[in-house]
N, C-alpha and C positions, 0 to 999 in steps of 0.2 A: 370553383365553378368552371364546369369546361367550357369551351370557346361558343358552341351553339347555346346553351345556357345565357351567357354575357350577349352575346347579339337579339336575342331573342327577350329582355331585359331591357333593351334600349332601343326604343321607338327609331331615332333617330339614324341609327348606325343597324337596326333592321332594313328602314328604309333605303339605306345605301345599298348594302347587300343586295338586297331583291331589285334594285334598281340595276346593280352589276350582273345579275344574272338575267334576268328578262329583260325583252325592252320595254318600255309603258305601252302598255293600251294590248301587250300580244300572249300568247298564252306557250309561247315555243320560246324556248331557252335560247340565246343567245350563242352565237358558234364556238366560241370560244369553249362554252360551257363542250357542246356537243363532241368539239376535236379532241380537245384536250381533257375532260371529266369522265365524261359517259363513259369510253371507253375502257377506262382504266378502273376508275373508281369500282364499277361493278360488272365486275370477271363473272363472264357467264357459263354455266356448266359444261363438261364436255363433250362436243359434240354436238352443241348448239347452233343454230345458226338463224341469222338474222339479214333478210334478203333487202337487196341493196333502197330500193324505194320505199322500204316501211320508215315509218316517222317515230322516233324515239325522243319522245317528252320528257327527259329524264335529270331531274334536280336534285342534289348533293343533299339536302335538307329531308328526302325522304329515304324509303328504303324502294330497289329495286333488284328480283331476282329474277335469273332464266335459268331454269331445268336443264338438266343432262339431257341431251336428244330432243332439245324443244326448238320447234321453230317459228318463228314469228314474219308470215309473209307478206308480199309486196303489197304497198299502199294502206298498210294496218299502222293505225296508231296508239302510240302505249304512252299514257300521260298519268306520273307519280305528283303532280304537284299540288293536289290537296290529300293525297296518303298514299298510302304503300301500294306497288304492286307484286305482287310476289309468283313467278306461274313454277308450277311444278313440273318436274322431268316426263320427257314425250308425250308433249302437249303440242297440239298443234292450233297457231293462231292465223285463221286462214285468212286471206284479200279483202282487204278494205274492214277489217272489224278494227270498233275503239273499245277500247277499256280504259275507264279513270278510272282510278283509286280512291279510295279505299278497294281494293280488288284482291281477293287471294282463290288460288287454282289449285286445285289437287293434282294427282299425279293420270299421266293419260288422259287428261280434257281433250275433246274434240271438237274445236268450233269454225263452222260452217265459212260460209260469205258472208260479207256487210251485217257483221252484226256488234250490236252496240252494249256494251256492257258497262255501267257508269255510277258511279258510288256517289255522286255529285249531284246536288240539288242547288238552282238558285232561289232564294226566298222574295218570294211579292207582296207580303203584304201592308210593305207602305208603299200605298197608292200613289205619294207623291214624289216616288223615284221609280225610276223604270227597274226592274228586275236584276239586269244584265252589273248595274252598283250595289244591289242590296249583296248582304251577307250571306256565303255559300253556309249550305249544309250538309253534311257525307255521313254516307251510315254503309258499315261493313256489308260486302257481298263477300259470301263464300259460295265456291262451285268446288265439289268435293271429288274424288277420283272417281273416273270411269267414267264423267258426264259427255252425251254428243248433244251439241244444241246444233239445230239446225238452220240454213240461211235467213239472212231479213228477220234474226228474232231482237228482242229489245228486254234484257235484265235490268230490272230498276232498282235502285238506292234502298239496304237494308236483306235484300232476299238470301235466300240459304241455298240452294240445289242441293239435295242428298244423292248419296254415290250411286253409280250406273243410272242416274235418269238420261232418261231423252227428253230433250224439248224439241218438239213438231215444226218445222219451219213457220216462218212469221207469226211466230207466239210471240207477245207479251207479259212477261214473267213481273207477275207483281207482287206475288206470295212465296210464300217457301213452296219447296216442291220435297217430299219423301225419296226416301230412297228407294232404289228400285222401282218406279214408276214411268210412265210416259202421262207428258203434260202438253196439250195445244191448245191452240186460241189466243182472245185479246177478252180479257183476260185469260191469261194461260189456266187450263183447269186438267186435274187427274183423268186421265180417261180408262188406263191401264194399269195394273201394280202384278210385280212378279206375285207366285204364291209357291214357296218353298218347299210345299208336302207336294203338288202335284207335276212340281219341275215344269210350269209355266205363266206363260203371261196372259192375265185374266182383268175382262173389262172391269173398273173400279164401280 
């Protein structure tokens, strides 16, 4: 049984674990983790770069990658620690967006400003605990290559993006989007799809 197997087995010696890595009550890894793991543990492609004030969530217990030529800029948070995030080569993660995980990016994403992309759901429905204790639940986002979303958009838990969409700034993306399409609003809806025979983009 490998060593994450045996921890993950015993309540107990979990709870040390995750006690050594986060502090109680916070959601950012502990420095130790951030000096001495992050860095190392996961080698980011070449030509990567990762600007000095962005916030790196990043926990030994999941997976995280950075793309060849990707950048992840100042004030952007990237938090692996209910699943993976994975971004694909020359992607750009622009100022102040979050992504939690469950989260995977294809190659050449383009994301805007403050925008929140989050695989994470907290569950309420027992009334007689506030939200913030109940048990999380995470359902995969994939945003596939060639996607630009645009500033203040919000991707929520489970959605698909197909390749080259656009998503219209401050959309709400709560369904899958096709490929090749543009999608705006709250709820985000189709409003344009390429059409291949006439070599253009045509209202949906």
């Amino acid at each position: 049984m490998s060593i994450a197997a045996n921890i993950k087995s015993n309540p107990a010696l979990k709870k040390l674990v995750h006690w050594m890595l986060i502090p109680p009550g916070e959601s950012r890894p502990r420095r130790w983790v951030r000096w001495f793991i992050t860095p190392f543990y996961y080698p980011r492609g070449k030509g990567a770069v990762v600007r000095y004030y962005a916030r790196l969530d990043i926990y030994p217990f999941n997976k995280f990658t950075l793309g060849s030529k990707s950048i992840i800029e100042d004030f952007a948070t990237i938090n692996n620690g209910v699943g993976d995030v994975i971004i694909g080569n020359n992607c750009g993660i622009g100022i102040g967006n979050v992504l939690i995980g469950p989260v995977t990016l294809g190659n050449y994403v383009m994301l805007a400003q403050n925008i929140v992309i989050s695989g994470l759901n907290h569950g309420y429905e027992d009334v007689t605990l506030p939200p913030r204790v109940q048990k999380v639940v995470t359902k995969q986002i994939i945003i596939n290559d060639n996607v630009w979303i645009g500033a203040n958009c919000v991707v929520t838990a489970g959605v698909t993006i197909g390749k080259h969409a656009v998503i219209g700034a401050g959309s709400v993306v709560t369904k899958n989007i096709p490929d090749y399409s543009v999608a705006v609003g709250n709820p985000a809806r189709v409003i344009k799809k390429y059409n291949f025979t006439t070599n253009s983009w045509e209202k949906a």
